[in-house]
PyMOL commands that place a pseudoatom at each C-alpha (Angstrom):
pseudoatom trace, name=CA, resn=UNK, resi=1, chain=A, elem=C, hetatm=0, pos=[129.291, 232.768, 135.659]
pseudoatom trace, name=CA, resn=UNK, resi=2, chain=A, elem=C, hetatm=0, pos=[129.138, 230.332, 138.757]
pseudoatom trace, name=CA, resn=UNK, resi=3, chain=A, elem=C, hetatm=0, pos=[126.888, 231.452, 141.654]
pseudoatom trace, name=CA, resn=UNK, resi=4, chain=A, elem=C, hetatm=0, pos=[124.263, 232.894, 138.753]
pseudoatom trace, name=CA, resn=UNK, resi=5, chain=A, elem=C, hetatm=0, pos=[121.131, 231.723, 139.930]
pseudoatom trace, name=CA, resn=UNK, resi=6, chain=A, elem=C, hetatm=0, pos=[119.516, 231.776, 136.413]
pseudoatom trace, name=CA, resn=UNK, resi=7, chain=A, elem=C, hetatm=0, pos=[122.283, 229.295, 134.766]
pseudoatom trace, name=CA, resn=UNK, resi=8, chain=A, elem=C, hetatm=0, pos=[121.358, 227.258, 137.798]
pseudoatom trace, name=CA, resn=UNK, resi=9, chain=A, elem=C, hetatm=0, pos=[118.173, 226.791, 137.565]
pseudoatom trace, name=CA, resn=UNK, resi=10, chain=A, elem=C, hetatm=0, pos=[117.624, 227.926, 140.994]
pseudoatom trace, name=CA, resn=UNK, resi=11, chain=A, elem=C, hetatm=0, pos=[116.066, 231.227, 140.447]
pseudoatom trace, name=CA, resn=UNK, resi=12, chain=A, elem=C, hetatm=0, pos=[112.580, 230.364, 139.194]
pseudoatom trace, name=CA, resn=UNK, resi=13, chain=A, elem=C, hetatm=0, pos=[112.812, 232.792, 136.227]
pseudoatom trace, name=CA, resn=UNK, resi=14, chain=A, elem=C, hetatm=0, pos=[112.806, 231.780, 132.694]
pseudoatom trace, name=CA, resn=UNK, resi=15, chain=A, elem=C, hetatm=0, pos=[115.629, 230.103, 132.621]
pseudoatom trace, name=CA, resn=UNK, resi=16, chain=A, elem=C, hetatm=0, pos=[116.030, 227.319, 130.041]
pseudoatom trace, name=CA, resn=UNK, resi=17, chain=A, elem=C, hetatm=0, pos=[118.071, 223.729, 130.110]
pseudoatom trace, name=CA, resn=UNK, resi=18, chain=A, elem=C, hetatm=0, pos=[118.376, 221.515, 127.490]
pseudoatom trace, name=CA, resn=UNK, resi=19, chain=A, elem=C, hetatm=0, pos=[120.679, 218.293, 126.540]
pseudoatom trace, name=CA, resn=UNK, resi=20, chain=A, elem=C, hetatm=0, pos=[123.365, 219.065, 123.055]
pseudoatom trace, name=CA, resn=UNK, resi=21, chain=A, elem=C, hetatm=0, pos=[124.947, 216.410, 121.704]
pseudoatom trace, name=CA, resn=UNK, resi=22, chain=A, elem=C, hetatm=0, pos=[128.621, 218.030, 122.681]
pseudoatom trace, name=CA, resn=UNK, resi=23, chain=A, elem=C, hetatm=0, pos=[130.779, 216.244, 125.009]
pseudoatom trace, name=CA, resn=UNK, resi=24, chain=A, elem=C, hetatm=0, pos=[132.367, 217.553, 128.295]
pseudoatom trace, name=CA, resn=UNK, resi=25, chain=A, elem=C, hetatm=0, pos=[136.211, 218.056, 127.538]
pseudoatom trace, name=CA, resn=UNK, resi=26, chain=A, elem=C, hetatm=0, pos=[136.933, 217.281, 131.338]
pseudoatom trace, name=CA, resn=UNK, resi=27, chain=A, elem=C, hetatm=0, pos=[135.325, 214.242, 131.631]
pseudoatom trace, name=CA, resn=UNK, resi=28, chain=A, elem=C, hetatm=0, pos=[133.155, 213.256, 128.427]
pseudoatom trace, name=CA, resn=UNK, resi=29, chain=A, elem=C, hetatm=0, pos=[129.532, 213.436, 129.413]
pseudoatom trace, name=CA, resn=UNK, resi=30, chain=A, elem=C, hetatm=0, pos=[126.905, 215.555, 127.688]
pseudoatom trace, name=CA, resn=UNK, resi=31, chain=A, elem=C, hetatm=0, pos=[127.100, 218.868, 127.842]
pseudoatom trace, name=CA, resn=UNK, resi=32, chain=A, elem=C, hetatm=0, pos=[123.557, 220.977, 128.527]
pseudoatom trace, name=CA, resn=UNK, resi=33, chain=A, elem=C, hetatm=0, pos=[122.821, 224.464, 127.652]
pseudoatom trace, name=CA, resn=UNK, resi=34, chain=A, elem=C, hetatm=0, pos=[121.411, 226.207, 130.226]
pseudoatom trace, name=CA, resn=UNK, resi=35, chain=A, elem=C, hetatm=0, pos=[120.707, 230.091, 130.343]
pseudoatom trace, name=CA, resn=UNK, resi=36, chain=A, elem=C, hetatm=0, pos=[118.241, 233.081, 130.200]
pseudoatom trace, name=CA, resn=UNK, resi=37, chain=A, elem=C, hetatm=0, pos=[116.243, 233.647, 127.040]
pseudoatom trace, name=CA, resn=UNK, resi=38, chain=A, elem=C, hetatm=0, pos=[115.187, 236.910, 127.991]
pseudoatom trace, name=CA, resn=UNK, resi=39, chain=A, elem=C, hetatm=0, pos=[118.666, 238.040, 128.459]
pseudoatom trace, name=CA, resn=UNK, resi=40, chain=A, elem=C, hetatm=0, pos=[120.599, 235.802, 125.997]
pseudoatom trace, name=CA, resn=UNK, resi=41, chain=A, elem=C, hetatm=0, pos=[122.970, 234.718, 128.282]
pseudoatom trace, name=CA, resn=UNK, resi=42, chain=A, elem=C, hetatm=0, pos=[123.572, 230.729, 127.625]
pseudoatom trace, name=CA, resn=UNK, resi=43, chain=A, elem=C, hetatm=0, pos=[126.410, 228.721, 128.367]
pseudoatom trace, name=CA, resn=UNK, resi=44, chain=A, elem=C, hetatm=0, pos=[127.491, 225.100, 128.258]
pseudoatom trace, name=CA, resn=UNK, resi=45, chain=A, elem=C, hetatm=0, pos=[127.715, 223.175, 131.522]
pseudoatom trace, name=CA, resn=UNK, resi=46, chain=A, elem=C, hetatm=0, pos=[128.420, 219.996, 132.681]
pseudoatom trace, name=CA, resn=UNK, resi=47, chain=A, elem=C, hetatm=0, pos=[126.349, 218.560, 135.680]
pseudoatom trace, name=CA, resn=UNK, resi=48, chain=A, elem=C, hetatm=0, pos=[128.232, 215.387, 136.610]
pseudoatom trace, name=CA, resn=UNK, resi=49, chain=A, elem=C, hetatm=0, pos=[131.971, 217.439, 137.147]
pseudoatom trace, name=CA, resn=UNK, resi=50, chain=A, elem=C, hetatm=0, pos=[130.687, 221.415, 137.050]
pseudoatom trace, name=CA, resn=UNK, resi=51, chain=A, elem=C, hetatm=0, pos=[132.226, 222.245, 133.654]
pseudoatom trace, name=CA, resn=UNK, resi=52, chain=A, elem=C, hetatm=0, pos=[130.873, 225.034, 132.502]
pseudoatom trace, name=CA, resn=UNK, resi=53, chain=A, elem=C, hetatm=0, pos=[132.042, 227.465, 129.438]
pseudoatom trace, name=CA, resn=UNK, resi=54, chain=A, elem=C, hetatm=0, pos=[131.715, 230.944, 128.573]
pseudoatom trace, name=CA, resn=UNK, resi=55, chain=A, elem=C, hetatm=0, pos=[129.111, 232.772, 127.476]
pseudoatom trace, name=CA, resn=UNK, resi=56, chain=A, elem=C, hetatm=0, pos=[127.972, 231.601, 124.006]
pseudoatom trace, name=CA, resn=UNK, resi=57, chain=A, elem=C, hetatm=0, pos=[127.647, 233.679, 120.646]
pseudoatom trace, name=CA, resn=UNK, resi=58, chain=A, elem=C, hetatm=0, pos=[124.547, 234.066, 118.663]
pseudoatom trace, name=CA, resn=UNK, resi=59, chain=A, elem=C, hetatm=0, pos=[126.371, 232.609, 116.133]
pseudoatom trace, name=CA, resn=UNK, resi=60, chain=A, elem=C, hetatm=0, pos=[127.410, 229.106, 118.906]
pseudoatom trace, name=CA, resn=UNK, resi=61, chain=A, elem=C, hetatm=0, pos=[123.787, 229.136, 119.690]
pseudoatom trace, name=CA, resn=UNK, resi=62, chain=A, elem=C, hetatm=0, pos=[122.557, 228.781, 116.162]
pseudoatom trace, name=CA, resn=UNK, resi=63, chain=A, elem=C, hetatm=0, pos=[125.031, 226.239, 115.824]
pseudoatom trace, name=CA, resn=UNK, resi=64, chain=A, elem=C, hetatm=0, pos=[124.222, 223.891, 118.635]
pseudoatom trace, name=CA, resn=UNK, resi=65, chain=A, elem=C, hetatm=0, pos=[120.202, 224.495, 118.470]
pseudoatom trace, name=CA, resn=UNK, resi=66, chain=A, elem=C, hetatm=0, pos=[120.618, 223.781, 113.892]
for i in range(1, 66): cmd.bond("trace and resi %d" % i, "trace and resi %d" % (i + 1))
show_as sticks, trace
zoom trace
């Protein structure tokens, strides 16, 4: 969701950012999850080329934070 403030970072709420070990398919960097926790909304993004994915699972999240 591009223009989201919260996967941005740029809201100031409880958004949350980490590093994964996946790799950008556009242009092979690490991916980061970035999201809300309060509203379960996380997706992967890529900072160096914009990349970002859709809206994880519960079951995608498991998998990435396991």
């Amino acid at each position: 969701m591009a223009g989201d403030p919260c996967l941005s970072g740029g809201c100031g709420c409880c958004a949350t950012n980490f590093y994964t070990d996946k790799e950008c398919p556009d242009c092979g960097r690490r991916l980061r999850v970035a999201g809300n926790p309060q509203r379960l909304q996380y997706r992967l993004i890529c900072a160096d080329c914009g990349y970002q994915s859709h809206q994880l699972s519960m079951e995608e999240i498991r998998d990435i934070i396991d």
